[in-house]
Legacy VTK file of the C-alpha trace (Angstrom):
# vtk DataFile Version 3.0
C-alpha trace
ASCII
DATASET POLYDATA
POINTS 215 float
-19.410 -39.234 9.830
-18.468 -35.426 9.629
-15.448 -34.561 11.224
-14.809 -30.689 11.834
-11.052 -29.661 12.724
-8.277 -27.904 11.772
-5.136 -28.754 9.635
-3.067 -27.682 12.683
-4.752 -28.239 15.421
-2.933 -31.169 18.000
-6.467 -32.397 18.834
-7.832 -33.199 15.482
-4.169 -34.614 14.799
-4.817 -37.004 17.076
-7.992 -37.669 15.795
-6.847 -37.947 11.920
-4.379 -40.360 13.129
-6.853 -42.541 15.132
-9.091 -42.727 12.111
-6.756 -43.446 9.446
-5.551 -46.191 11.712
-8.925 -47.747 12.257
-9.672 -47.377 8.147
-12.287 -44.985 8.865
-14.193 -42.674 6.014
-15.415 -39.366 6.865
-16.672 -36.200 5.178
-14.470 -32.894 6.597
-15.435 -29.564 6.865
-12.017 -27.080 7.688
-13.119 -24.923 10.972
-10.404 -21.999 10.615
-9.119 -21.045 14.246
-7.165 -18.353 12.685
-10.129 -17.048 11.269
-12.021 -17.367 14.100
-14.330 -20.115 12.722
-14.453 -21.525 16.072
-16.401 -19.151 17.242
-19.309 -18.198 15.524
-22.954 -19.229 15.799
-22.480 -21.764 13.431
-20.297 -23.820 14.810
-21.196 -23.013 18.613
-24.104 -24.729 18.082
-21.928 -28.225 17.088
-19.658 -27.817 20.233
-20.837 -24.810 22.452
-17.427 -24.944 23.638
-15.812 -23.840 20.658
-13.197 -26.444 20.024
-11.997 -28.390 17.645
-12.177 -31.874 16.731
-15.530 -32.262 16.704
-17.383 -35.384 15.602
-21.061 -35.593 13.551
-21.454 -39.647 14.177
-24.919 -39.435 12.177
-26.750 -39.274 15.240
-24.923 -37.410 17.626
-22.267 -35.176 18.120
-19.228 -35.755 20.159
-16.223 -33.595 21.244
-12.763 -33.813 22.764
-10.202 -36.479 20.892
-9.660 -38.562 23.918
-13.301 -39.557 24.375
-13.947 -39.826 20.122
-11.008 -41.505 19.966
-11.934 -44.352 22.367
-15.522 -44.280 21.435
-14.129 -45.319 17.925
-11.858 -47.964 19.485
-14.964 -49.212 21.072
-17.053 -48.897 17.801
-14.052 -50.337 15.508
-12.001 -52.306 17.678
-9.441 -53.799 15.459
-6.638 -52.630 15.395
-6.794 -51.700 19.342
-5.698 -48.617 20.459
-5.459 -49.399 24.353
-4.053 -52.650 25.916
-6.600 -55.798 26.980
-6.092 -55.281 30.351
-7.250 -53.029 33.371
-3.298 -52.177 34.435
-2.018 -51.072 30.358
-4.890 -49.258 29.686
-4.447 -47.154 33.161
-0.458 -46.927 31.527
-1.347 -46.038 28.158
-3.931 -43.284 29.649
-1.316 -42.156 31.763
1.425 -41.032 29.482
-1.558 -40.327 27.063
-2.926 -37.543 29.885
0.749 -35.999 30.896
0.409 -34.970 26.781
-3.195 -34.207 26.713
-4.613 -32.654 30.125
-0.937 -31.240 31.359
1.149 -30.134 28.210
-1.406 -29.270 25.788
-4.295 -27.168 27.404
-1.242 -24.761 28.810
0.080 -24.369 25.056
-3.125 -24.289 22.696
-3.732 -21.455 20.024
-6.327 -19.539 22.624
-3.636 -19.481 25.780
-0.941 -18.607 23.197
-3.390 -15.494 22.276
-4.534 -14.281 26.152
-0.875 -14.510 26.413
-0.583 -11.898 23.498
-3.718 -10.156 23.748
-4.407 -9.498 27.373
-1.025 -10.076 29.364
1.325 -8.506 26.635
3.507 -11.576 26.321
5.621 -10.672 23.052
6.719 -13.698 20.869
10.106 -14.630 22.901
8.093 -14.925 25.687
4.946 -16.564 24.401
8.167 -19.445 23.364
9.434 -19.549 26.621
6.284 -20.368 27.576
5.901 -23.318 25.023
9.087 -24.634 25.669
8.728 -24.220 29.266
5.358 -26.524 29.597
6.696 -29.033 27.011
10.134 -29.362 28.882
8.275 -30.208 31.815
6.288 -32.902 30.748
8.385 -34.380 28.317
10.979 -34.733 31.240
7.972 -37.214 32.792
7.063 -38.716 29.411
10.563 -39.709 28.483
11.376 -41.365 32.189
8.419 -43.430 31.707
9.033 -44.608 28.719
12.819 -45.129 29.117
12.186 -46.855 31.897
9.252 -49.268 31.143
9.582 -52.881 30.407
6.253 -52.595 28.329
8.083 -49.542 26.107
8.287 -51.440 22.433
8.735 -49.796 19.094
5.413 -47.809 20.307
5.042 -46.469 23.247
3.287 -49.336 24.832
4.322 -52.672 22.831
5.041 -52.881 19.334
2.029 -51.787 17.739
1.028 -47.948 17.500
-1.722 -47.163 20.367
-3.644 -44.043 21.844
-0.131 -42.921 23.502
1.544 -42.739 20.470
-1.428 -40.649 18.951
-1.467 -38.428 21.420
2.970 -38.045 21.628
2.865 -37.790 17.611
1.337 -33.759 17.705
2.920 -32.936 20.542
6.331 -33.465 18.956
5.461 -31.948 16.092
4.030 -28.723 17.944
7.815 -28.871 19.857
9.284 -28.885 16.886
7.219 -26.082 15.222
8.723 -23.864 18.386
12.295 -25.248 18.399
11.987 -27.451 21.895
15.056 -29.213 22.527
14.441 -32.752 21.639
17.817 -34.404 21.517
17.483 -34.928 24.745
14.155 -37.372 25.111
15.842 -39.947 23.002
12.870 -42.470 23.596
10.207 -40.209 22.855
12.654 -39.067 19.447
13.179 -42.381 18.370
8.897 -43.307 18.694
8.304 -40.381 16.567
10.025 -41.352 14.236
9.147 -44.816 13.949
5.787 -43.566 14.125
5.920 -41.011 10.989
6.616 -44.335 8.860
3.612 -45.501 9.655
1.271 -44.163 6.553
-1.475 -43.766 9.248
0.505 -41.340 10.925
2.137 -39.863 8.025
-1.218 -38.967 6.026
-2.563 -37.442 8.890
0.839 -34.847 9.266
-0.907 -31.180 9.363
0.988 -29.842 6.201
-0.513 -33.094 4.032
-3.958 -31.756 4.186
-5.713 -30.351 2.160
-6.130 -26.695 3.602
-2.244 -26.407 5.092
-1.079 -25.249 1.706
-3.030 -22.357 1.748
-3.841 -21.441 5.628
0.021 -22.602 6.503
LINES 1 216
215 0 1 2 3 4 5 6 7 8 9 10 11 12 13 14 15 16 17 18 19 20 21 22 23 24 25 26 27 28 29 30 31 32 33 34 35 36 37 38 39 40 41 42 43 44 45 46 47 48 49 50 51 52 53 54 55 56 57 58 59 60 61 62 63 64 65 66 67 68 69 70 71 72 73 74 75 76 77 78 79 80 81 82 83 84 85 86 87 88 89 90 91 92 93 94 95 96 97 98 99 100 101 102 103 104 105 106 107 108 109 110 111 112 113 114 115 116 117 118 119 120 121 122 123 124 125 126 127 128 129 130 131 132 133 134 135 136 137 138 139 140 141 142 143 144 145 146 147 148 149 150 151 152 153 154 155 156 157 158 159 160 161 162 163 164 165 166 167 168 169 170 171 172 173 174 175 176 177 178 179 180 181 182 183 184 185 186 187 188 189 190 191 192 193 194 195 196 197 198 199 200 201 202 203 204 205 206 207 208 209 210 211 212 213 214
C-alpha cells in the first residue's frame, strides 16, 4: 500500500494511528500542503479532490480517513476499531463525527487560508476562529464522554478505537493554537492515556520523518 499525507495533517494522523494499530506496512510519499503539493496535476489525478490521506491499496485508490480507516478494520479486523454491535458502533461514529464532519472541516489548513487570503482575517482572528469551533464541539465531546457508562480508559471501553483516533489530532491541533483544555477533563485524561500507547505515539506529527524539516 502507498499512503500519501502530510506530517501535519489531522486526517492522515488519524490514519497513521489506525495503521500502526492494525500492524500495517506501507510505502509513504510526503504530499506538502504548504507547498501546495496538493494541488497539482500529479496528485489531482490520485484524489481529484485534492486532499490528503490518500490511500494506493494496489488496486484502487481510496480517500477520506473515516472510510480507509474502516475499510482497514474490515480488511484487518483484529484489533477492532468499532464495537460488535449495531448501538456502539452508531456511539463510537457519533463522537467520532462531532471531531471529524463538525470541528475539523471548519478549522483545516485551506479554511484557515480563505480566512487569510480572501476575507482578511489576520492571525488573532484566524485563532478565534480555531478556538471558537473547537470550544464548541469539545463542549459536546466531553458531556458525552463524562457522562457515558461505556466511557473506559478509551473513549468507548478500555481498548483504543476509531473515537480515540479521531480525538487524538484534534487535541493536538487545540493544543498547537492554545485551546483551553483544562476544562474537558475526560477528553484530557484519554489523550493522554492514549499518547502511551506506541501506536499513537509513533504516529505524533513531529516523529515523522519530514516534521523536522517542513515543521
Amino acid at each position: 500500500m502507498k499512503f500519501y499525507g502530510y506530517f501535519r495533517s489531522s486526517a492522515a494522523f488519524r490514519l497513521r494511528i489506525a495503521m500502526n494499530l492494525k500492524g500495517l506496512d506501507y510505502d509513504f510519499e510526503l504530499i506538502n500542503l504548504q507547498a501546495g503539493d496538493q494541488s497539482g496535476a500529479a496528485f489531482k489525478k490520485i484524489n481529484p479532490q485534492g486532499r490528503v490521506p490518500a490511500l494506493d491499496t494496489g488496486s484502487d485508490i481510496l480517500v477520506q480517513s473515516l472510510a480507509i480507516i474502516e475499510y482497514l478494520d474490515e480488511l484487518h479486523p483484529e484489533p477492532a476499531l468499532l464495537p460488535a454491535d449495531a448501538l456502539g458502533k452508531a456511539k463510537v461514529r457519533g463522537i467520532s463525527n462531532i471531531i471529524s464532519c463538525d470541528i475539523h472541516p471548519l478549522n483545516n489548513l485551506a479554511v484557515l487560508n480563505y480566512l487569510r487570503d480572501r476575507l482578511g482575517a489576520d492571525e488573532a482572528a484566524r485563532t478565534e476562529w480555531y478556538q471558537h469551533w473547537v470550544k464548541e464541539g469539545f463542549e459536546g465531546v466531553e458531556a458525552i464522554l463524562s457522562e457515558s457508562p461505556e466511557t473506559g480508559r478509551f473513549c468507548y471501553g478500555d481498548t483504543p478505537g476509531l473515537a480515540d483516533i479521531c480525538l487524538v489530532p484534534q487535541v493536538f491541533n487545540a493544543q498547537r493554537f492554545d485551546c483551553p483544555l483544562d476544562i474537558y477533563p475526560t477528553i484530557s485524561r484519554i489523550f493522554e492515556t492514549c499518547m502511551e500507547q506506541p501506536a499513537f505515539a509513533d504516529a505524533h506529527p513531529m516523529k515523522q520523518p519530514e516534521a523536522a524539516e517542513l515543521a
